[in-house]
C-alpha positions in Angstrom: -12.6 86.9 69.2 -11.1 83.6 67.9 -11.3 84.9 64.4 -9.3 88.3 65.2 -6.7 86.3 67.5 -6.4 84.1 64.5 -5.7 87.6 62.0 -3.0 89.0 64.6 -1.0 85.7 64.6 -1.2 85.7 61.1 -0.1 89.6 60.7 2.6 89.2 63.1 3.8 85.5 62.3 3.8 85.7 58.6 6.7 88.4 57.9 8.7 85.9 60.9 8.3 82.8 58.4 8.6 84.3 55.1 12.3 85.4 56.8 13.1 82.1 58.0 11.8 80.3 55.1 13.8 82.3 52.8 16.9 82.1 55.1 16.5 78.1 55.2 16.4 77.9 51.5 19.4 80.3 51.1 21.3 77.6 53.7 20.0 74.7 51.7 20.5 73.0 48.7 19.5 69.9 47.7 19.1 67.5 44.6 16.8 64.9 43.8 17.6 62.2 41.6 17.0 58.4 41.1 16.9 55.6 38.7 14.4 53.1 37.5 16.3 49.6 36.5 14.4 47.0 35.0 15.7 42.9 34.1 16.1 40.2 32.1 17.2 36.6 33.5 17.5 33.0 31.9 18.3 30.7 34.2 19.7 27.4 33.6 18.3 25.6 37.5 14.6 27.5 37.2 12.5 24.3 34.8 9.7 27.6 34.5 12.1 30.1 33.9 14.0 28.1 31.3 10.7 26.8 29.7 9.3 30.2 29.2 12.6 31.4 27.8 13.7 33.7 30.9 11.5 36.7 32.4 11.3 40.6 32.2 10.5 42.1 35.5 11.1 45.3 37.8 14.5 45.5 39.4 14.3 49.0 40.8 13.0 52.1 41.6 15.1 54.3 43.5 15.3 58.0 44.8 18.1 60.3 46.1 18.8 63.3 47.9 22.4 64.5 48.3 23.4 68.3 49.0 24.1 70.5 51.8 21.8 71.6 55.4 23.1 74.0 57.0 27.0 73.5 56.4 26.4 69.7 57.0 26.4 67.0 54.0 23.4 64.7 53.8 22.8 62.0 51.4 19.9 59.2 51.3 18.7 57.0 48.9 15.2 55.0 49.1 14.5 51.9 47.0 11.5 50.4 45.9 11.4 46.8 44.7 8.6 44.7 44.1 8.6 42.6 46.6 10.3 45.4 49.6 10.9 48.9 50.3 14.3 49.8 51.7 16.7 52.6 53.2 19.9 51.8 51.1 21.3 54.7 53.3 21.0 58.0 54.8 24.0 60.2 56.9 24.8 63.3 57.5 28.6 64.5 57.5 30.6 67.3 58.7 34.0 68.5 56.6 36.0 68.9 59.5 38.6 70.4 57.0 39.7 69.4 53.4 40.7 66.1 54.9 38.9 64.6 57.4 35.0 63.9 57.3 32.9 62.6 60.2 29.7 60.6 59.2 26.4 59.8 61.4 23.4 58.0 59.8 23.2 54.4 58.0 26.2 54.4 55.9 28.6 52.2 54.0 30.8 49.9 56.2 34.5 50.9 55.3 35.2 47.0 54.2 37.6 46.1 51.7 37.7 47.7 48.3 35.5 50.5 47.8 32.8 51.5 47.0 32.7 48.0 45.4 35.0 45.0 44.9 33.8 44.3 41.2 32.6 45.1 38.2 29.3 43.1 38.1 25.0 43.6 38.8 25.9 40.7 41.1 29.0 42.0 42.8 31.5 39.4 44.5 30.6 36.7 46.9 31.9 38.5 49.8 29.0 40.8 49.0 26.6 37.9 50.1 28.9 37.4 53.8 28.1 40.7 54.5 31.7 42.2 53.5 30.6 44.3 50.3 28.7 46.9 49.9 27.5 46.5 53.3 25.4 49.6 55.4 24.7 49.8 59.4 23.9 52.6 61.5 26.8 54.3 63.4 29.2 56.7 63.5 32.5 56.8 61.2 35.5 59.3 60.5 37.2 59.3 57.2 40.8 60.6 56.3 42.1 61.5 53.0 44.7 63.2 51.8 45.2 61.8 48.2 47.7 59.2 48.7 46.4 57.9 51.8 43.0 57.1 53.4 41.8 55.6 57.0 38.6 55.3 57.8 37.8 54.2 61.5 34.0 53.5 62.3 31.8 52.2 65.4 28.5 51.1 64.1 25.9 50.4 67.0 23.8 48.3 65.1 22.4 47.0 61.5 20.0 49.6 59.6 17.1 48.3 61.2 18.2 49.1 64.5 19.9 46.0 65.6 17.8 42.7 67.6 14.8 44.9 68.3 14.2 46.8 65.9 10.5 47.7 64.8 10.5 45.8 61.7 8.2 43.3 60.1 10.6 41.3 58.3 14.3 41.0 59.1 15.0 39.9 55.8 13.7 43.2 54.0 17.1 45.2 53.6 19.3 45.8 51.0 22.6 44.7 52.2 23.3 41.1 54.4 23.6 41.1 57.4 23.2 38.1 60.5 19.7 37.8 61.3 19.8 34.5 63.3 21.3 31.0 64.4 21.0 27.8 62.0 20.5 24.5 64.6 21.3 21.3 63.4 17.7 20.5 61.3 16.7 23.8 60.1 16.7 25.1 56.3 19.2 27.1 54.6 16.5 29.6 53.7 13.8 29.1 56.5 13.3 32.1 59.0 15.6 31.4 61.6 14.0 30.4 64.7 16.8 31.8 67.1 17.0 35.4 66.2 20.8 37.2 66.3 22.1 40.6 65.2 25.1 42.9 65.4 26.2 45.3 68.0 28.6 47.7 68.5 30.9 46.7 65.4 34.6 48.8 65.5 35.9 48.8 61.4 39.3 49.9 60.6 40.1 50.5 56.7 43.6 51.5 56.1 45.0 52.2 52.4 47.4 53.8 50.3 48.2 54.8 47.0 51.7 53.1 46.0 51.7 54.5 42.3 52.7 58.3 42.4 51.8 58.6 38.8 48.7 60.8 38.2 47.7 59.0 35.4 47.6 55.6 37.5 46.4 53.8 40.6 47.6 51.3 42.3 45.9 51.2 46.2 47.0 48.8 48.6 45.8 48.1 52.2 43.7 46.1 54.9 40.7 46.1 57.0 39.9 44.3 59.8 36.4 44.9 62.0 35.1 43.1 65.8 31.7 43.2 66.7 29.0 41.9 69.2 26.6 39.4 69.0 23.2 39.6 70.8 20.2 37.3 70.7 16.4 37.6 71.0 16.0 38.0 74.5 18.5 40.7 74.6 21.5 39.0 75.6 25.3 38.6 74.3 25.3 35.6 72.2 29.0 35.9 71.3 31.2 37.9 68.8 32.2 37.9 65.2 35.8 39.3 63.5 36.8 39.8 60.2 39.9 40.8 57.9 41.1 41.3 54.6 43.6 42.3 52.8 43.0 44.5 49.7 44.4 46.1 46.2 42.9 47.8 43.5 44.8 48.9 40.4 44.4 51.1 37.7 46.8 51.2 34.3 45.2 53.6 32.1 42.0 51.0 31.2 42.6 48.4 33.0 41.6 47.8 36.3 42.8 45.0 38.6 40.7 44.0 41.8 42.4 41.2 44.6 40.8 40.3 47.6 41.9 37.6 50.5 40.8 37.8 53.8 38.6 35.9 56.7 35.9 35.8 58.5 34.0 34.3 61.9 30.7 34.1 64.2 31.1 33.0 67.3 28.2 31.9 68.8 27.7 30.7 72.3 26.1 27.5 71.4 28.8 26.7 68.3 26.7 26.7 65.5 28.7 26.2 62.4 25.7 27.8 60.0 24.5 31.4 60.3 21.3 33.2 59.0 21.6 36.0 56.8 18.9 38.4 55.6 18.3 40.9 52.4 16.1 41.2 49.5 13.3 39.5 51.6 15.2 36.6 51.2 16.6 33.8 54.4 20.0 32.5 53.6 23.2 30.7 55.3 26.4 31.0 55.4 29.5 29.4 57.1 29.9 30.5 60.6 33.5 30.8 59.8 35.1 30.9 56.2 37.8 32.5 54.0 37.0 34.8 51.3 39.1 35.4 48.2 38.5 37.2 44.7 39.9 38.7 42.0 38.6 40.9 39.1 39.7 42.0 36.0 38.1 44.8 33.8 38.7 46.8 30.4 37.5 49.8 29.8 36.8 51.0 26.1 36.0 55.0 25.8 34.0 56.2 22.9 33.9 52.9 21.0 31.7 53.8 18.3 29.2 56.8 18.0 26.7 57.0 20.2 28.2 55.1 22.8 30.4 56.8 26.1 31.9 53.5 26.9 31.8 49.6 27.4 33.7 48.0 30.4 34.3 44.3 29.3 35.2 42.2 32.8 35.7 39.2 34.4 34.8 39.1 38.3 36.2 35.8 40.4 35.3 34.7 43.5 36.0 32.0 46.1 34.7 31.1 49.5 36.3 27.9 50.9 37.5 26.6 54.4 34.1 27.1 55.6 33.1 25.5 59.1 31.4 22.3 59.6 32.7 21.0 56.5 30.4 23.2 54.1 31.6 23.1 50.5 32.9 25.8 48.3 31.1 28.4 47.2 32.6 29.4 43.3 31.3 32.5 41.1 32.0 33.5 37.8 31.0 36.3 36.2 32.0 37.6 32.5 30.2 40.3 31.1 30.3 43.9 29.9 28.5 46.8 31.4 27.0 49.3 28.8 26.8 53.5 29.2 25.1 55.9 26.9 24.6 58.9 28.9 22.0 58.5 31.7 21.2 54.3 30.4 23.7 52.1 31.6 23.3 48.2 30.7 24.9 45.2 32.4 25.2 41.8 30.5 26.0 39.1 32.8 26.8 35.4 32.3 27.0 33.6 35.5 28.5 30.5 36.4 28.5 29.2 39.8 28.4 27.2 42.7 26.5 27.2 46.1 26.1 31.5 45.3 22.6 32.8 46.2 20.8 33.9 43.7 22.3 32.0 40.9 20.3 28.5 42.2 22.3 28.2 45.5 22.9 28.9 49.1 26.6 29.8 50.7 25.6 27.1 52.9 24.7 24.9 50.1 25.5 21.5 48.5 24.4 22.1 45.1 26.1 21.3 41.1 27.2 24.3 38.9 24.7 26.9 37.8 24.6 29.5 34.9 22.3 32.5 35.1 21.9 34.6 32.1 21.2 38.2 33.3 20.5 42.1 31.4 20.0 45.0 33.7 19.0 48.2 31.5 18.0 51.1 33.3 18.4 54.9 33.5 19.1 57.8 36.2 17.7 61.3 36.6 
């Protein structure tokens, strides 16, 4: 009897799903891509890494999905390192009409100038603050009408759901955020012992398009963001701001990046050092600092056969006026960035000053640094 009940569900289910299998796939479409990046770094403050004349390792393995379900938009993206798996994002949007767009997932905090505020692998400082490049989970509306665009965002917490998230390691993400407090006494890179994250962050990011020449660019505008503090046991722990002020030009192949703005924790208990997390990594930063930058880039179409471009550039940056007396944080980057149809190349030389990953902490105290760095890789 089981087997007959099991041949009439089949008889009368099967024609059901073959219908609404082929209607999902007529209201879906989908594509999958990626990339797989690989590097090479010599650096100048590594006595190994400079004896054995630099090493080759993994940078990346990523995958993507973008397309439309169902009238919405999704997009995600997954990354595999060696060290870490991550979510670099996943939303889903709604096209309201041709100008407005709503957004609900772990998406790209509307910070500055976008999507990035260089040129560079290693981005700008402000990257390492947590004001570049920088994803949470939330909800965010966007505004664009080709001369001006406002995007106004509440994101409830970081992309690993905030202080209690089910994690293993608060460090493993790809963007910085605040993971912690920094007492007097502990490490620039130890786990923090006071754990901290972000809650219910507001963004703002207005700008506009002063250049009415089609063949030109030239966006000004400002963004400014509030958010909640909460601690390990649940609790608000204080509040953090920022603001900056923001232009990007564009003149035929030039492009012209400035960036001034600041930013601050405040913490019930007045700590002057932060914790940040990403790349499985522990760092500090200033509780409260200014952030300045400014990038300039030349782009050279078709240079010789073979080649689609190379983008020559020189990205600045500058952190200063940090709490607690904290020095500087300087970082230099001139390079040239390398595309040959799905292969694109970065050549990096680095020169900085308290800047993680080139020897330093934001928090630091340390001399100039140079890193030497190639990142060769190709998309699908």
């Amino acid at each position: 009897m089981r087997h007959s009940a099991n041949i009439i569900r089949a008889t009368l289910l099967g024609p059901l799903l073959l219908s609404a299998t082929a209607s999902y796939a007529q209201d879906t479409d989908i594509a999958v891509g990626g990339a797989v990046r690989f590097q090479y770094s010599w650096e100048d403050y590594d006595d190994g890494n400079r004896g054995r004349g630099g090493d080759l390792d993994l940078d990346t393995v990523r995958i993507n999905f973008d397309g439309e379900v169902s009238g919405l938009t999704l997009s995600a993206e997954l990354r595999y390192y060696q060290y870490m798996e991550v979510i670099h994002h996943a939303w889903l949007g709604y096209d309201f009409n041709e100008q407005w767009q709503g957004k609900l997932g772990i998406s790209q905090v509307p910070f500055g100038n976008l999507p990035y505020n260089s040129h560079s692998f290693f981005f700008s400082s402000n990257y390492y603050v947590g004001l570049e490049d920088d994803y949470d989970f939330g909800l965010q509306f966007l505004y664009d009408n080709g001369r001006i665009n406002s995007q106004v965002a509440l994101f409830k917490n970081d992309e690993q759901g905030g202080i209690d998230g089910y994690v293993d390691n608060r460090s493993d993400r790809y963007s910085y955020d605040i993971v912690g407090n920094r007492p007097a006494g502990e490490g620039n890179f130890d786990e923090p012992g006071e754990q901290l994250a972000e809650n219910n962050t507001v963004v703002w990011r207005f700008a506009g398009d002063l250049n009415p020449d089609e063949d030109a660019r030239s966006e000004l505008g400002f963004s400014i963001l509030h958010g909640q503090l909460n601690n390990d046991q649940e609790q608000d722990s204080g509040d953090y701001q920022a603001y900056a002020v923001h232009m990007d030009n564009q003149y035929g192949p030039w492009n012209l990046q400035l960036t001034t703005g600041h930013y601050k924790y405040n913490v019930e208990n007045g700590s002057e050092r932060i914790a940040v997390g990403a790349y499985s990594f522990f760092d500090s930063i200033a509780s409260e600092a200014d952030i300045h930058s400014i990038n300039l880039a030349y782009t050279w179409n078709k240079p010789i056969d073979g080649l689609d471009s190379l983008t020559f550039y020189s990205d600045n940056s500058l952190i200063n006026e940090k709490s607690g007396g904290l020095p500087d944080t300087q970082m230099h980057v001139f390079g040239v960035a390398l595309s040959k149809g799905k292969l694109y190349t970065y050549f990096d030389f680095i020169i900085a000053k308290n800047q993680p990953f080139i020897g330093g902490s934001i928090a630091g105290d340390d001399d100039m640094t140079q890193r030497l760095n190639i990142n060769f890789g190709f998309y699908f």
